[in-house]
Every structure is written in structure tokens, then in C-alpha cells.
C-alpha positions in Angstrom: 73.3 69.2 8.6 72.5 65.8 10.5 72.5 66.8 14.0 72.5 64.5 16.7 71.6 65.7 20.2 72.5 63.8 23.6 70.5 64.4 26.8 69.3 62.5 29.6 66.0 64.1 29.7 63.9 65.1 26.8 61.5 67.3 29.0 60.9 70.8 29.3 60.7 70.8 33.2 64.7 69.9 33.3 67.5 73.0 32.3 69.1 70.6 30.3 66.0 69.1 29.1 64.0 72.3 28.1 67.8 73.4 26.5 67.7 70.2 24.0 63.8 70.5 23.4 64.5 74.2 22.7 67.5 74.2 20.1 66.0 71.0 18.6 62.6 72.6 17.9 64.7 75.5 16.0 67.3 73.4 14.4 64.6 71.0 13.1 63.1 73.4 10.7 66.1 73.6 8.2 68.6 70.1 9.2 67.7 66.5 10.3 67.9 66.4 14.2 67.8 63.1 16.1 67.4 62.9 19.9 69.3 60.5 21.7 68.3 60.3 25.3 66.8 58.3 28.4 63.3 59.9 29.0 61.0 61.7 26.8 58.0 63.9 28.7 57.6 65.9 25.8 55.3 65.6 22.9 57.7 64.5 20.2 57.8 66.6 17.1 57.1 64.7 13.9 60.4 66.9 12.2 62.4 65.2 14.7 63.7 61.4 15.4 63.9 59.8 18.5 66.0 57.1 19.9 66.0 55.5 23.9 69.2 55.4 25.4 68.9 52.7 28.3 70.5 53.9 31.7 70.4 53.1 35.2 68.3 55.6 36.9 69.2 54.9 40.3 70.7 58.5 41.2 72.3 61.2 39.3 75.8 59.3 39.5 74.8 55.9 37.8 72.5 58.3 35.2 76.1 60.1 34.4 78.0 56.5 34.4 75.8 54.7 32.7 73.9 56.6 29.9 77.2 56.7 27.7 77.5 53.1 27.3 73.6 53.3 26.6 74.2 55.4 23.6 77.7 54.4 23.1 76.8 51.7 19.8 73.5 53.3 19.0 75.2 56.7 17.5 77.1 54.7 15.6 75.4 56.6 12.4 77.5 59.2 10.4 76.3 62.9 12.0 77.9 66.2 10.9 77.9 67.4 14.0 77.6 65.0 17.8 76.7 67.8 20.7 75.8 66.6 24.1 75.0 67.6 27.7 77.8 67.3 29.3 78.8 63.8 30.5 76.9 62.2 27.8 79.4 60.2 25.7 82.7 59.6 25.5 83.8 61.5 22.8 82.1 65.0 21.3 82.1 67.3 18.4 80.4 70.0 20.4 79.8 70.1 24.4 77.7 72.0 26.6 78.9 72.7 30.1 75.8 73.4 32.2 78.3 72.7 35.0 81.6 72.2 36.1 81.4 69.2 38.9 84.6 70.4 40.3 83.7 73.9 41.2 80.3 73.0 42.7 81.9 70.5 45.0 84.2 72.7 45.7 81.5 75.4 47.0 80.0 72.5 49.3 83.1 72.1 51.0 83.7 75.3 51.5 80.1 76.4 52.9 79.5 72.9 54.4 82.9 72.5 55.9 83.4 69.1 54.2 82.3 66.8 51.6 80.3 63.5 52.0 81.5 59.8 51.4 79.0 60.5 48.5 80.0 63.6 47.1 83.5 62.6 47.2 83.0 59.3 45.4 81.0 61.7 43.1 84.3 64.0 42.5 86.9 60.8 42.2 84.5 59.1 39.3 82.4 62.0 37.6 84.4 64.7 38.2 88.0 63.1 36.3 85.6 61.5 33.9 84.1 65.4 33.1 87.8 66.5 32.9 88.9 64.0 30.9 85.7 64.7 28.2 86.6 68.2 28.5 90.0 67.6 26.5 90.7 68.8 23.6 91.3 65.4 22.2 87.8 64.2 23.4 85.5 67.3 22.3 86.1 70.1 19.9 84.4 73.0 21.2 82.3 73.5 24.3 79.6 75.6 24.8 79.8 77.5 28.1 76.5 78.5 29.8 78.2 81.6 31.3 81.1 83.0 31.8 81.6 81.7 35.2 81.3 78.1 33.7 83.9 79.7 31.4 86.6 80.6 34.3 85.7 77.1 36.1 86.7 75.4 33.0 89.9 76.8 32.4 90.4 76.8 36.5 89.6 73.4 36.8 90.1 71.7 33.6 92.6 73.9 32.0 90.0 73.9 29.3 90.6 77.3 27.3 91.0 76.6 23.5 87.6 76.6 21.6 85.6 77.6 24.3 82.9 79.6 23.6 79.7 81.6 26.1 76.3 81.1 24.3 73.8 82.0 27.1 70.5 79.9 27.2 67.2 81.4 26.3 64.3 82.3 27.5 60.8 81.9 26.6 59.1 85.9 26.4 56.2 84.6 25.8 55.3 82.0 28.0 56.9 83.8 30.6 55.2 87.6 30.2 53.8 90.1 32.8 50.3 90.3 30.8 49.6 86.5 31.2 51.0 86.5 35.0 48.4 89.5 35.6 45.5 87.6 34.1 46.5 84.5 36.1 47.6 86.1 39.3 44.4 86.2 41.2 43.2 83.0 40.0 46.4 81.2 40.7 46.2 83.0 44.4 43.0 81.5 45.4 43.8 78.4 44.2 47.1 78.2 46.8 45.2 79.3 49.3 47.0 82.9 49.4 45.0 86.6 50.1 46.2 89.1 47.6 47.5 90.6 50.9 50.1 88.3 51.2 53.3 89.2 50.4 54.5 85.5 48.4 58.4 85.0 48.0 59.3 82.0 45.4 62.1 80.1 45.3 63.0 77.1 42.3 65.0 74.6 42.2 67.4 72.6 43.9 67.3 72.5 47.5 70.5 72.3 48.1 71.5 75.5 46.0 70.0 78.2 48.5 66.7 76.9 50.1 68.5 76.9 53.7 69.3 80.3 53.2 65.3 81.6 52.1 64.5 80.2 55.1 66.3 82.1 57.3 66.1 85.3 55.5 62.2 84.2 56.2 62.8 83.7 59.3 63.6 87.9 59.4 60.3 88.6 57.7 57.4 87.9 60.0 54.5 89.2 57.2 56.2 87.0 54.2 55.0 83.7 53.0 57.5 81.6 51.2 56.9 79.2 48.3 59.4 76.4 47.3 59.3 74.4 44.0 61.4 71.6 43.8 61.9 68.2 43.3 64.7 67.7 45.7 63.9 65.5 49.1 61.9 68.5 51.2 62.8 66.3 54.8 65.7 68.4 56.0 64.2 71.6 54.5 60.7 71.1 56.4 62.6 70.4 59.6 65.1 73.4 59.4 61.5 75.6 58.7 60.1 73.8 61.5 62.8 75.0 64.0 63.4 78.5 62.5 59.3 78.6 63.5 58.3 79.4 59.9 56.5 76.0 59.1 53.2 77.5 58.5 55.0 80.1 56.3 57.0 78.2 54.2 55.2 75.8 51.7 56.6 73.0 49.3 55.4 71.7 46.3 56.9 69.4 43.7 57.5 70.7 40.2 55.3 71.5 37.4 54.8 71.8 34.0 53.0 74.8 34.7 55.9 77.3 36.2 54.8 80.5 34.9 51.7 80.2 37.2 53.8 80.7 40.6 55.5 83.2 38.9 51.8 85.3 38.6 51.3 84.5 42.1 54.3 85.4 43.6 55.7 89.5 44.0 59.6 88.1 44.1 61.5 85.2 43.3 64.3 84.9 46.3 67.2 82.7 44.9 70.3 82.9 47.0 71.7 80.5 45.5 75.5 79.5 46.7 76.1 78.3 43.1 74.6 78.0 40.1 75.7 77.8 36.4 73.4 79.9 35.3 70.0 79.7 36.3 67.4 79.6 34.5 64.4 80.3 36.8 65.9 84.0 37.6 65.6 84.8 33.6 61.9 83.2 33.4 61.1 85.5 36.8 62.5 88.5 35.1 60.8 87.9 32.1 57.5 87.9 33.6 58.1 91.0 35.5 59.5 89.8 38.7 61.9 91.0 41.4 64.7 88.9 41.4 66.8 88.8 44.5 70.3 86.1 44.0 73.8 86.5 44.5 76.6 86.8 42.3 77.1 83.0 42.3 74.7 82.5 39.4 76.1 83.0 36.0 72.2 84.2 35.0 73.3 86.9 37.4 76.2 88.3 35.5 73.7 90.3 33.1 71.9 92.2 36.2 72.5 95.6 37.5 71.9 96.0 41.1 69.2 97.8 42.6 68.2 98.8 38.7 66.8 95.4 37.1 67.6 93.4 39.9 68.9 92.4 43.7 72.4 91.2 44.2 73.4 89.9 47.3 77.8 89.0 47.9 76.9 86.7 50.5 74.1 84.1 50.2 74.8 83.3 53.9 73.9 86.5 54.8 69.9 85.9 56.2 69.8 90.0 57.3 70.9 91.4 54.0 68.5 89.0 52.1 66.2 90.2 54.8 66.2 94.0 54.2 65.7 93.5 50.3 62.8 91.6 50.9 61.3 94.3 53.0 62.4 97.0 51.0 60.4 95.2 48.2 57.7 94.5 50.2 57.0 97.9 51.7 57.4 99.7 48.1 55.1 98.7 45.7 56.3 101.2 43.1 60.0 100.2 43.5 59.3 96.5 43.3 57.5 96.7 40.0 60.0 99.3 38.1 62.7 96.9 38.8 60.2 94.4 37.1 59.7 96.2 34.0 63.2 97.0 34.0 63.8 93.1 34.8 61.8 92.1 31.9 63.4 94.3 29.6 66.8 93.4 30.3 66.4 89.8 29.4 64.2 90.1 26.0 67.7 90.2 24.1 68.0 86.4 25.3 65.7 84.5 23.4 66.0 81.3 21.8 66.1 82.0 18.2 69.8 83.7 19.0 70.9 80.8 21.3 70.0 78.6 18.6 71.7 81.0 15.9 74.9 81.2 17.8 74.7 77.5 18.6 74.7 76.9 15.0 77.6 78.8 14.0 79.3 76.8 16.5 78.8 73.4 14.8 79.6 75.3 11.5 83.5 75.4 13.4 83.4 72.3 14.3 82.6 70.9 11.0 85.6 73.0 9.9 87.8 71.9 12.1 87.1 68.2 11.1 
């Protein structure tokens, strides 16, 4: 097949990114793949051709708006099969919904009380333009992340003909217990942490549940609490500041390089008030990890409290995520058979079946040409 892929950012450190970088690698070994997108930070594959979609990078909204009408004459070439990233064009064989704009606005509003001049602005323009894409007369099937995403589509969108759940990857080896004990120690030092320390990690947006590790931090006088990130850390800094956990809470902007705070951390705490899925709690549990998150991440839907994970019904709720954090704190033994457990849970979620599954979707979609 000629398989065309749309994504803002070829790059690895990106969901949607490492998600095109991923099934592009795969599909490249048997069918011509081209990459349309905006950035490239990875090292491009010599199996697979690239092409520079020109956008305005100004925020996420002119990205959305504008990166269409970037690609808009270049795929003008004749491609079995036209998959892209959500609001990438404005018509698709085969969608992925890594969101639904609707439902996380609507979360904001309810935990925040109200949306922003921005965030409504946000909802008028991209959200009725994701709708609209998300009609059957503008893309044949979609790929839902999880089946959350699912639900929101056909809640929001009254999307609920060829709608199919492929779950993302993960990477089992990159992400492993073996190379997180080799590195641990190193990685320790190098942060400035004592192997005493008890390290919480959180990744990812800020906005998602970072407010909420703090206060559970706040509960947790002997914890130390790393944030990756490459949100704006201003507010963050000055909520740690007054919850008097400043010298406990560090930030640091992403990486390429991941799987190391993974080694140096004994749980990743993610209570996250909504996420599509979330990648970062299947690359914890793969390397052995603790996860602690709430029901509000479709990564979550594949986790059995208390057995290969921590599932909290309220990410608002500072003293629940307090207690797990002790309880995994003060027993060792517990903390790393709900790691093993973690790690084996998630091995049936590689790539190679993403891609597989991904594959028999455009198979459809050619069919129903």
C-alpha cells in the first residue's frame, strides 16, 4: 500500500509523535510510507519519505488551524490509504482520536468552575471543526485510543459507525526493569537524590494533574516529587511554594531520555483529571513501576487495583493519593510485586500488534472505497 501519515510532530518525545514514528517504522518494511508533518526531531529513516507541512506555531490553536491548509495541496498525490492525527486535514480515510476536545473542556469546566476567553474560543473553532472531521462523510473509520475516547465520541460527536479501539504501544524494551536497575543509582546521583529518598514522578502536562501531586505531596513530609514537563512551570512553582513543598518538588523540562527518571524514581503519581490514554503510565509499568492515577485515563482501563496498579475515583482527593503513597513507601515488598505484576500486565501491548491492528483497519477502509 501507499500510506500517507499526517502529524504535526515527527518526534518521539510527543504521544502523537512517537505514535506516527512508531507505526511508520513498522509499516515501512512491507508498503511505501510518506510523512507529512511540521517538525521532524527524529532521525529519518531512509525506507520512509518525508515532506514539511508549513504551519503557524504560535500555540496549539493556530498549529490545529493552520497545519491543514499547510498540507492541504501537498497530498494531492494518489495514496491507498490518508490516516492523520486528529485535526490534521480536512478530509480522512482513517483518523486517530488521541482526544476528544469536547470532553476535555468539558472536565475544565467542571473542576475549574468555568472556562477561559481562551478555552472557549478553543471549543467554538477547534472543537466544531473536530466534530465536523469526525463525520462520516469527512473520515471513514477512526481509530480510538481507548475506550473512553470511544464513549466521548459517540457522546459528543455522535460518532459511532466504523469506530474502532486499537490501544497504543509500548516500548518493552526501552522501557524494562533490568536497564532501570542498572541506571538507577547512577541516574540518582546525578539529580542530586540519596537512594534514601523516596522519588515520586509525574509526566506530562501540567494542567492534567500536577496541582493535585502537589498537594498529595504536601501529606507526605519524607517524599520528594519530580515533574517532567514542558508545560509553563510558573503557577505550579508558586502553588509548591505556598503548600511549603518547594524544596521537595523539582521541575525539569522534557527529554529524550525518559526511561532514566523512570530508574530513579519508586512510583510514578499521575492523578490525572483526564487523559486519553496515557502513555507515560504504560512506559512506568513497563519498567517496573507503581503506578498510582485515576480512572480518568483510558491507559487506566487495563489496571486492576491494588494488583498491578493504584486507582484513585477522585483525583481531587490529596489524602487518598496520600495514603497510597505511604502505603508504597513504607512496604518495599508490596511496591515492587505490584511492579512485576505492572510490567507484566502491559507486555501484551506492544507495537508490532498496534501496528497489525492498525493495518487491518486501512485494509477496511480501502474496501469501503
Amino acid at each position: 500500500m501507499r500510506i500517507a501519515l499526517l502529524v504535526h510532530d515527527y518526534d518521539r518525545r510527543v504521544g502523537h509523535g512517537r505514535y506516527v514514528v512508531e507505526l511508520a517504522e513498522r509499516f515501512s518494511r512491507e508498503h511505501e510510507v510518506h510523512v507529512f508533518a511540521n517538525r521532524f526531531a527524529d532521525v529519518p529513516s531512509a525506507r520512509i519519505r518525508f515532506h514539511h507541512v508549513p504551519a503557524l506555531r504560535a500555540t496549539a490553536m493556530t498549529t490545529i488551524l493552520t497545519f491543514p491548509f499547510g498540507n492541504w495541496w501537498r497530498v494531492r498525490e494518489t495514496f491507498d490509504v490518508l490516516h492523520g492525527q486528529g485535526l490534521c486535514a480536512f478530509a480522512l480515510d482513517v483518523a486517530t482520536a488521541h482526544i476528544c476536545q469536547w470532553a476535555w473542556l468539558a472536565v475544565l469546566r467542571e473542576r475549574d468552575g468555568h472556562l477561559s476567553a481562551r478555552h472557549r474560543l478553543f471549543r467554538e473553532l477547534v472543537g466544531r471543526w473536530e466534530r465536523a472531521l469526525y463525520h462520516p462523510s469527512r473520515t471513514g473509520w477512526v481509530i480510538a485510543v481507548s475506550e473512553r475516547v470511544r464513549a466521548e465520541l459517540e457522546r459528543y460527536y455522535a460518532r459511532r459507525e466504523r469506530v474502532v479501539v486499537i490501544r497504543p504501544g509500548v516500548d518493552c524494551e526501552r522501557f524494562h526493569p533490568e536497564r532501570c536497575r542498572q541506571a538507577r543509582a547512577f541516574v540518582r546521583r546525578a539529580l542530586g537524590y540519596a537512594e534514601r529518598d523516596f522519588l515520586l514522578l509525574y509526566v506530562g502536562d501540567l494542567r492534567k494533574g500536577a496541582a493535585e501531586a502537589l498537594r498529595a505531596l504536601a501529606l507526605v513530609p519524607d517524599a520528594q516529587l519530580l515533574l517532567i514537563s514542558r508545560s509553563p512551570t510558573r503557577r505550579y512553582r508558586e502553588l509548591a511554594r505556598c503548600l511549603g513543598v518547594g524544596e521537595r518538588a523539582r521541575f525539569l523540562p522534557p527529554t529524550a531520555r525518559v526511561e532514566d527518571y523512570y530508574a530513579a524514581s519508586d512510583a510514578l503519581l499521575f492523578p490525572t483529571v483526564y487523559d486519553a490514554h496515557g502513555m507515560v503510565i504504560w512506559e512506568a509499568m513497563a519498567c517496573g513501576l507503581p503506578v498510582i492515577t485515576t480512572r480518568a485515563a483510558g491507559a487506566a482501563e487495563i489496571i486492576m487495583h491494588l494488583e498491578d496498579g493504584v486507582l484513585v475515583e477522585d483525583s481531587r482527593d490529596a489524602r487518598a493519593l496520600a495514603h497510597y503513597v505511604r502505603w508504597l513507601r513504607e512496604d518495599v515488598a508490596l511496591r515492587e510485586a505490584i511492579g512485576r505484576r505492572a510490567r507484566e500486565r502491559v507486555q501484551a501491548f506492544s507495537w508490532d500488534r498496534a501496528a497489525r491492528e492498525t493495518l487491518c483497519v486501512y485494509e477496511e477502509a480501502r474496501r469501503s472505497l
